[in-house]
C-alpha positions in Angstrom: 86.5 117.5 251.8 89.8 118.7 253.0 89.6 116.6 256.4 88.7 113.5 253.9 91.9 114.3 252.2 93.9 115.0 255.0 92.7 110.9 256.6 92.8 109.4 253.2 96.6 110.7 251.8 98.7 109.2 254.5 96.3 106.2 254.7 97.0 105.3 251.0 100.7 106.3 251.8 101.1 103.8 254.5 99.2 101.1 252.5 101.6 101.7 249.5 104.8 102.0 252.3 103.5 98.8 254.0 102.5 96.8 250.3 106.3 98.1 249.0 107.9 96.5 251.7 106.3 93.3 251.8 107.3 93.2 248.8 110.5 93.6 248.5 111.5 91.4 252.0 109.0 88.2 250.5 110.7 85.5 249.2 111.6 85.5 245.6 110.2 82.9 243.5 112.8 79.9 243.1 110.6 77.5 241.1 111.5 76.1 238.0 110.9 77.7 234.6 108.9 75.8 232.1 112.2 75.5 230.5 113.8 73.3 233.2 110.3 71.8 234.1 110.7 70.1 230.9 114.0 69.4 230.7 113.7 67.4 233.9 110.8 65.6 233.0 112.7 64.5 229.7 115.7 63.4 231.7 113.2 61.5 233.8 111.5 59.9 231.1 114.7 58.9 229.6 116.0 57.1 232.9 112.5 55.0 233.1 112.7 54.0 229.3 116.8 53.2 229.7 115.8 51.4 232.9 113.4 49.6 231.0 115.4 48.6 228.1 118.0 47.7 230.5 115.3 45.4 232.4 113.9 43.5 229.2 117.9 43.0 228.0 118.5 41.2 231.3 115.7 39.3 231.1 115.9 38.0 227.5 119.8 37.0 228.1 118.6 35.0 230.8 115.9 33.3 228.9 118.4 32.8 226.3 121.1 31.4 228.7 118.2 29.1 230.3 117.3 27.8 226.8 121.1 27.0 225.4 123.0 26.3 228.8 121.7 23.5 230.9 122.0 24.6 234.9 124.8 23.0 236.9 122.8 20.4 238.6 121.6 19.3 235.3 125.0 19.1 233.6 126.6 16.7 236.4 123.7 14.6 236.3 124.4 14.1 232.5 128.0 13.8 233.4 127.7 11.2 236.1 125.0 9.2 233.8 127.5 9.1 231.2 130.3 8.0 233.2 128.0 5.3 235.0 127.1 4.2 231.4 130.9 4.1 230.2 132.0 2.3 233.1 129.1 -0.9 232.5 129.8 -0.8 228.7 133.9 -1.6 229.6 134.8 -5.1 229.4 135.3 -6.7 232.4 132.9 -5.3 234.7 130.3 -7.3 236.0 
């Protein structure tokens, strides 16, 4: 019993010495807490739905603009039409 003491106390000794020190020279943990998990996802979640609303703003101005503003090529087509139209309704042209 004494020789099974004498093996077994600085066995569990140098187990505990070995265990304490890697331990204390691991890494520390430098994840997130559930705290800033969430806050993070939040601030995610806001950027996608301001992104969003930013995305369907844009698009409705220009279905708007396409609806109330002719495009470029359209407006001087109407413009020379008009002025072809004025100049045969002026007396004197043939």
């Amino acid at each position: 019993m004494g020789e099974l003491l004498l093996v077994l106390l600085p066995a569990i000794v140098l187990i505990a010495l070995i265990w304490g020190l890697f331990t204390a020279l691991s890494p520390r943990d430098t994840g997130m807490s559930d705290a800033e998990r969430y806050q993070r996802d939040l601030a995610e979640r806001s950027a996608r739905h301001y992104a969003a609303q930013v995305e369907a703003a844009t698009a409705a101005r220009a279905r708007l603009e396409a609806k109330t503003r002719p495009s470029q090529n359209t407006q001087q087509h109407t413009q020379q039409q008009d002025a072809r139209n004025q100049a045969r309704q002026r007396p004197g042209n043939t």
